[in-house]
N, C-alpha and C positions, 0 to 999 in steps of 0.2 A: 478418635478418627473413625470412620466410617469405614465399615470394610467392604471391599471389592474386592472382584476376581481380575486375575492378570492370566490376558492369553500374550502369547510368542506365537505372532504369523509368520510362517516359512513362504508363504507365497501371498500376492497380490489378492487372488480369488480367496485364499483361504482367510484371510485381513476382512475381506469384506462380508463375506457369508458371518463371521463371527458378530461383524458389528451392525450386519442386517436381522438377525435374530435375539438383539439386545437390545432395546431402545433406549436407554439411559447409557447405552456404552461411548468411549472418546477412543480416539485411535490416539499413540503415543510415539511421537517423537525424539526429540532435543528433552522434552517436560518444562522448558523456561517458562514459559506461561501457563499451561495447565496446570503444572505441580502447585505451584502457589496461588492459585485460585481454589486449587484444592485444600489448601492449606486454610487457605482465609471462608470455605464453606461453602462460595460460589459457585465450583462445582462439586457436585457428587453424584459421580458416576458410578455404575454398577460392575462395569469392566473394563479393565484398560489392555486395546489392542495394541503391543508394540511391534510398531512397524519401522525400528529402527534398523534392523536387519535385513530386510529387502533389498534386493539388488537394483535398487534406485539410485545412486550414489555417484552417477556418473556427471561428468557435461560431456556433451556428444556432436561433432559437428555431422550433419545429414548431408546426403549429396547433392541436394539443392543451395547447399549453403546457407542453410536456416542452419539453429543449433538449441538440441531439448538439453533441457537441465530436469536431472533426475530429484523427484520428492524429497529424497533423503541427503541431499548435497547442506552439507556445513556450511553456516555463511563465512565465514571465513576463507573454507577452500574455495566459494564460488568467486568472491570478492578480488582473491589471489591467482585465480587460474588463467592461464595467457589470453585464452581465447574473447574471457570477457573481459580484463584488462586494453584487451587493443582492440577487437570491435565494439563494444560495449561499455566503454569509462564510466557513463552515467551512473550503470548500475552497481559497476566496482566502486561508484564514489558513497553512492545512498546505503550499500552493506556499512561501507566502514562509518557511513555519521551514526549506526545505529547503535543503539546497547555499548556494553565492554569487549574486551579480548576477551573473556573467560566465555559471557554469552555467544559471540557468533561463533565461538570453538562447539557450543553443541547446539545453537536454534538450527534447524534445518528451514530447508527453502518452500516447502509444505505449511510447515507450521508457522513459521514469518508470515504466511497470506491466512492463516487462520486464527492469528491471536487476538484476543477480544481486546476491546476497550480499555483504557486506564484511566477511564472518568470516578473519580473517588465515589461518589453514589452506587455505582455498578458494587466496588468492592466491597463495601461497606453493607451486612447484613440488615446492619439497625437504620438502614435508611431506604425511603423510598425508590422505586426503579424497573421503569415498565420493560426495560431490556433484559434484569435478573429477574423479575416480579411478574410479570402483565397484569394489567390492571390496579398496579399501589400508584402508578403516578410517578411524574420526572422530578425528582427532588433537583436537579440544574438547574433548572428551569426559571427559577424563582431565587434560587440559592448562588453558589460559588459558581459561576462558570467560565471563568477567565480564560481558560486554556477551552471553549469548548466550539461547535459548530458557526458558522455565518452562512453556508450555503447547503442548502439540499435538508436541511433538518423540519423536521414536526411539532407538533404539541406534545407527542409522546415523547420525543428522546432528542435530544442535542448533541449527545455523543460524537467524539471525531475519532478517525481510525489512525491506530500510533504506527503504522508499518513505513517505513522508510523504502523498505526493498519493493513495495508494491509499488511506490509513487512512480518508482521510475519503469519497474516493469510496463504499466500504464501507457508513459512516452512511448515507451517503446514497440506499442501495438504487439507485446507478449499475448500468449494463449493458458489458459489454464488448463491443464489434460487431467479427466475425470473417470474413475471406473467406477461401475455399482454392479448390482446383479443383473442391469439390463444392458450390460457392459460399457463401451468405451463412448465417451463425448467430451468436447472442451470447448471454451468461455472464452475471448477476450478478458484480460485479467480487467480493464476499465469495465465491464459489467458485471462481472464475477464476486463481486461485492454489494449489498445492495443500499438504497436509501430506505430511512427507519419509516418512514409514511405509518399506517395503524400497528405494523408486525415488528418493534425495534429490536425483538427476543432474537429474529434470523438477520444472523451477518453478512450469511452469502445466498448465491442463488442452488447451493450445493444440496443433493437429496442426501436424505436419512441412508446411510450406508456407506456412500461412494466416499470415495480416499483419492487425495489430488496423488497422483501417478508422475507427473512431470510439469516443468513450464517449456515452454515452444518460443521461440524468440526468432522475428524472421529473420533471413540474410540480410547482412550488414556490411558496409565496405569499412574501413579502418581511417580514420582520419577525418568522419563527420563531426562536424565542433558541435559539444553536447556537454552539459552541467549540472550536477545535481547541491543546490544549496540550504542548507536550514538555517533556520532561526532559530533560537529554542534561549532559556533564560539561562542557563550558563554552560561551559566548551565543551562538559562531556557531560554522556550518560544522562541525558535527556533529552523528553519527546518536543517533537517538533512544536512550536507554537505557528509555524507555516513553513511550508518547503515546497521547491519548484525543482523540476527535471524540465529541462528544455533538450530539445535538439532543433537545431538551425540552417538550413542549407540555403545559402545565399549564389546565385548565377548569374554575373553579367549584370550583377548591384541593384538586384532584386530577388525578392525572397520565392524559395521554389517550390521546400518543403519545410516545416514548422509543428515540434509537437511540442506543447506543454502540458504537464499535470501537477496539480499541488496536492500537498500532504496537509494537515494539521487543520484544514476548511471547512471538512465537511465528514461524513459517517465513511466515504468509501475513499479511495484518491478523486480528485478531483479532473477529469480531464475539460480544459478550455478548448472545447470545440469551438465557440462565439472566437475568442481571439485568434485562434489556428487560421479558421477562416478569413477574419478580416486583415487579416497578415500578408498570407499567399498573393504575390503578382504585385506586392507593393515594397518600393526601395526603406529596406531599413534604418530607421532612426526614431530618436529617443522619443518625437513628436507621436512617430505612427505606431511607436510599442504603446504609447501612453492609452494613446486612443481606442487598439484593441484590447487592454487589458480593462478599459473604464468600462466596456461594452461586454466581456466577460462577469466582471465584478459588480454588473450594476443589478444583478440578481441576488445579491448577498444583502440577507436579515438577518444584520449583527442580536446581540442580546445586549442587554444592559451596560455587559463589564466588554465587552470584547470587538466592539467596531475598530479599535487599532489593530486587528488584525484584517482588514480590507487593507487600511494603508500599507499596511506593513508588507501585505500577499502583492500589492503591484509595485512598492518599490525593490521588492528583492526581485520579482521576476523579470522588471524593468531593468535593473542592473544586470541580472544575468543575460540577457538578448543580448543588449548592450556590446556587454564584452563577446562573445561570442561572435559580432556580425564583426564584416572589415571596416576598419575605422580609418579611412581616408579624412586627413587633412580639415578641419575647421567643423567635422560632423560634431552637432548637437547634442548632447549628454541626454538622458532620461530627467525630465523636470521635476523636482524635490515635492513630491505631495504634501 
């Protein structure tokens, strides 16, 4: 093993000055995903800052009726907690498709929006991978990629991002709250990730230092019909092969408001601005989901092994519109691609 140093931050400021003055340093969590990339040699860090003990640990409703969820919240306890149970379902449904019980008992809400890739090239030392490597080349690319990108990806990297809890943070026009030495800023979590274009090595838009502090999720009323569903090749403990978070708000049997974002697409969540839009002021039905999702979807350059998963990304989100609108009498089903 490779040895590093282990600091214990007592405070935010003190978290970040340490990992500003180490360039090779990781801040530490849950450890789900770092520990075993450290394991496997992917990373080798020089210090690990844990910032499990920070009084981040909260969910917090704000008197605006927005509600921040602290860095260090459990997925587990966020998945469980009343607040986002009853205004937030979506994202208590995408906690629980993720990982085991054992994992969201320690990944934190921080490190679930920072954990890399599970593309076997990244893991895998003895293989090429401009994302662990720069400049050896996408051994996907050419190779295994069943499980990998259709939308947003490069020559460099095809890579998809495995987070469940992002997807729906996403929908949910969530904020990513940032601190570094030049203090406080935050991100739409739908940009806070980025697309691999020449840079696949950087995941987010996150500077060398800063530590996510919290998520910001805006007021929500209770009882907006909203769904988060996977696919994945079998019922547990596995990454999505496509997943959608929708939210739906249908008035007067036409659509008012509309968010969807998919998982398992592309390098970051995937937010369908093209279908969001072509949605909005039009009466719901399987015809008019079909149609924005073909106008969304018609940007996706499958790879060799993995054009089922276009079909596959609009007939699951086509079902979940589906159910989610009112379904009056003789309405039309989502048509079988």
């Amino acid at each position: 093993m490779k040895p590093f140093m282990y600091v214990r931050a007592h405070s935010v400021d003190e978290a970040t000055a340490a990992h500003a003055g180490r360039p090779t340093s990781r801040y530490l969590g849950g450890g789900t995903n770092l520990v075993d990339l450290m394991k496997l040699g992917v990373e080798r860090p020089s210090t690990l800052i844990d910032v499990s003990g920070l009084p981040l640990d909260s969910v917090d409703e704000l008197p605006d009726g927005s509600v921040r969820i602290g860095a260090t919240v459990r997925n587990s306890d966020l998945a469980a907690h009343p607040l986002i149970r009853d205004r937030y379902p979506v994202l208590s449904q995408a906690l629980l498709a993720g990982a085991s019980g054992q994992l969201r008992n320690m990944a934190t809400t921080g490190g679930n929006l920072l954990q890399r890739t599970r593309c076997p090239y990244f893991q895998d030392l003895g293989k090429p991978c401009n994302k662990r490597e720069p400049g050896t080349g996408c051994g996907a690319l050419d190779g295994v990629h069943r499980d990998h990108a259709v939308l947003g990806h490069s020559p460099q990297c095809v890579a998809t991002h495995p987070s469940d809890m992002a997807v729906a943070l996403a929908a949910l026009d969530a904020r990513v709250e940032l601190h570094g030495a030049r203090g406080g800023r935050d991100l739409p979590v739908a940009e806070f990730h980025r697309l691999p274009g020449d840079r696949p090595d950087l995941d987010t838009e996150i500077a060398h230092g800063e530590l996510i502090t919290g998520v910001l999720l805006p007021p929500a009323t209770a009882g907006v019909p909203c769904a988060y569903r996977k696919a994945r090749d079998r019922a547990s403990f596995a990454f999505a092969l496509v997943s959608v978070a929708v939210l739906l708000e249908v008035e007067d049997a036409v659509v008012r408001r509309v968010r969807i974002a998919f998982g398992g697409l592309a390098h970051r969540p995937w937010r369908a601005t093209r279908a969001e839009e072509a949605l909005v002021g039009t009466a719901p039905s399987g015809a008019a989901f079909e149609r924005a999702l073909d106008a969304e979807l018609s940007a996706a350059e499958p790879l060799r092994d993995n054009a089922f998963k276009v079909r596959l990304a609009r007939a699951l989100a086509c079902d979940v519109l589906r159910r989610l609108s009112p379904q009056p009498p003789g309405r039309t089903p989502c048509p079988t691609p």
